[in-house]
N, C-alpha and C positions, 0 to 999 in steps of 0.2 A: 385511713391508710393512704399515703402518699404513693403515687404514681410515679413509675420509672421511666424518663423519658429513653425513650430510642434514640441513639448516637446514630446518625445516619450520617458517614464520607459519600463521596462523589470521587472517585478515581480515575485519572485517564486513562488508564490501562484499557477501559471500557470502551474505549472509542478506536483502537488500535489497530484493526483487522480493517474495519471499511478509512477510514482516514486513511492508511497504506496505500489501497488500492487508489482511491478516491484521488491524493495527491500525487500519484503515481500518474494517473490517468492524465490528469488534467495538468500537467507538468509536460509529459511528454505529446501531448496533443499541442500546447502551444507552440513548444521546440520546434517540434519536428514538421508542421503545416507550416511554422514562420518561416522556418529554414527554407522549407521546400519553395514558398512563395519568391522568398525574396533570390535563392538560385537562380529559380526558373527565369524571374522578372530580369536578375542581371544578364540573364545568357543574350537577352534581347527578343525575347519573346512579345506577341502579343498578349492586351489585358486580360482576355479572352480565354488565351491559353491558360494563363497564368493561372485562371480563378477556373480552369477543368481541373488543371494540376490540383490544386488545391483542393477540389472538391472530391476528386480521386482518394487521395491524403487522406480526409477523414473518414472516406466511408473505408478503405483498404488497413487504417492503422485502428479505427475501434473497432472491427470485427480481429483482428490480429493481437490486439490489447484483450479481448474477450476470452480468443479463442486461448491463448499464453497462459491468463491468468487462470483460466477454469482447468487447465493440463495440471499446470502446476500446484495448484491448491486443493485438487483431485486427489494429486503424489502423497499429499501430507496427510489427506485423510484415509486414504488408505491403508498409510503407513502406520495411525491411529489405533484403524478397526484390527489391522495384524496386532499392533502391541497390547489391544486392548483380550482381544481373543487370545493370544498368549498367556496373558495376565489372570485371563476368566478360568482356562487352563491349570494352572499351577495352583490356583487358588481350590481349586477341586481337589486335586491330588494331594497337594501338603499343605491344609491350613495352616498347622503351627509356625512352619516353616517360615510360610509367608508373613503370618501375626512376626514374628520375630527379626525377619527382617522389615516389617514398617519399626517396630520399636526402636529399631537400630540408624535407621534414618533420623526420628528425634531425638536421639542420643545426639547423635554428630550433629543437631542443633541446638544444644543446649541441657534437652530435660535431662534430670537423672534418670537410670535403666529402670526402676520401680513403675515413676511416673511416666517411662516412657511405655511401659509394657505394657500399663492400666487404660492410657489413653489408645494406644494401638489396639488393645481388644476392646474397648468399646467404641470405638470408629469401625473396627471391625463387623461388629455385632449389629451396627445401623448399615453399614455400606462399604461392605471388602472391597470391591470392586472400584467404587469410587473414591474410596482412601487410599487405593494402590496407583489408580488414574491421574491424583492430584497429585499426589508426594512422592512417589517413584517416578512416576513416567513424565510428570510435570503436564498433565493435558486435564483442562479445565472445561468449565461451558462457555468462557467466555473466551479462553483464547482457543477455541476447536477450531479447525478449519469448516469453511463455509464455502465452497468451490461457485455454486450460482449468484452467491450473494458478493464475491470478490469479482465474479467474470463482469456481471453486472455495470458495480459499482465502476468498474475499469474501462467499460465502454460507453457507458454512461459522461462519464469525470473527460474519458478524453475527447468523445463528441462536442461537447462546451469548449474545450480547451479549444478546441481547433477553429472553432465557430468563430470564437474571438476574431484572431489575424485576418479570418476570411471577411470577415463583416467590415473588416479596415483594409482589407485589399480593394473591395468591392466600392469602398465611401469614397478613397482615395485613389485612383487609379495612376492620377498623372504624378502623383508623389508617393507611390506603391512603396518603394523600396524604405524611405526615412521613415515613412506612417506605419509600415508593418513593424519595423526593427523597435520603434520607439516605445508603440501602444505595447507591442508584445512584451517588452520589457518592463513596464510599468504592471503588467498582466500579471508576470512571474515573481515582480518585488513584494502584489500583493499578497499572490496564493503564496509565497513561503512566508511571508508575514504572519499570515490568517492560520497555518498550518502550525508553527512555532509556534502561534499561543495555545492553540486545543492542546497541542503537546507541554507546555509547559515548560517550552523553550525560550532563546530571546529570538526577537521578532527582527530587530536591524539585521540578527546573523543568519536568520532563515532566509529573510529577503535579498542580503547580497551575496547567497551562498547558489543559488537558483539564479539571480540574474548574472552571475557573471558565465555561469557554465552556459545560460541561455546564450549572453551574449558571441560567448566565443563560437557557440555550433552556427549562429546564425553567419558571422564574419567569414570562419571556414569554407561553408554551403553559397555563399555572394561571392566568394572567391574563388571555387572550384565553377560556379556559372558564367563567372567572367572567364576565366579562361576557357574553358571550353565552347564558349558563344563568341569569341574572338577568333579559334581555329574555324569551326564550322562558317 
């Protein structure tokens, strides 16, 4: 008897919740530390200063990237366990009900109502709950919310990020401001590159989709430090 091999895909959908955060993090840890560096640097400060500022920066923006991220992806799980206890609810009081509207949902995807009633009660009959979880409410195990594992990821992702410009503000002091703007940009061309392919995007358009917006905050941030270190 011949053996049936196992079709195994690889999806990226799989990688979608921590890549979010992750490029999130590490996105705006470059930004917002280069920005801050090279402000500070145009205002006319010393190197000194420059690289407290900066060191301020990472530790104030991945406890803040942490604290954001774990609020907000808290919200959605919450917002889960109510729909799911909603769901576990209704499911008690009018099974048929319920059997009838799953059926009704693969209707309006194709099946006929026969095939659609047959497979609704026996998805039913292994897991009401988790058939009403996937196909009504759309909340799966892979895309559930994960509130520690995104706060994480997002302070983690932006500590690196920020790491980067500091470790080029710190190497090059007396060319601070070209050495940050430069590396940082070459920093942001990669991660949107590297981010574009896991996602299964194109990679030129990741990268100069992130470096220009890098670009422009860092230009804005060197320009609000010049003038203002010219008044003072």
């Amino acid at each position: 008897m011949r053996s049936i091999k196992r079709h195994v895909e690889r999806h990226r959908t799989v990688h979608i919740g921590w890549l979010r955060a992750a490029v999130l993090g590490a996105n705006d840890g470059i930004v917002s530390t280069a920005s801050l560096l090279i402000g500070v640097a145009a205002a006319g400060a010393a190197s000194a200063d420059v690289m407290i500022a900066g060191v301020a920066g990472l530790v104030a923006g991945a406890t803040s990237m942490a604290a954001g991220e774990y609020v907000s992806v808290y919200s959605q799980a919450d917002t889960e366990r109510a729909d799911l206890a909603r769901e576990r609810a209704e499911l008690l009081a009018d099974p048929a009900a319920e059997q009838a509207e799953l059926a009704s949902i693969y209707v309006a995807r194709g099946l006929d109502r026969e095939l659609a009633k047959q497979v609704a009660a026996q998805l039913m009959a292994r897991d009401a709950l988790g058939a009403h979880a996937r196909d009504e409410l759309g909340i799966s195990a892979l895309q559930s919310a994960k509130p520690v594992q995104a706060a994480a990821a997002s302070a983690a992702s932006f500590a690196v990020g920020a790491a980067l410009p500091l470790l080029v503000a710190w190497l090059f002091s007396t060319q601070l401001i070209v050495a940050v703007a430069l590396t940082s940009l070459l920093f942001l061309a990669l991660l949107g590159a590297l981010a574009a392919k896991v996602g299964g995007a194109s990679m030129l358009l990741g990268a100069a989709r992130v470096g220009f917006f890098g670009a422009a905050a860092m230009a804005i941030t060197a320009g609000v430090g010049k003038l203002f270190g010219a008044v003072v």
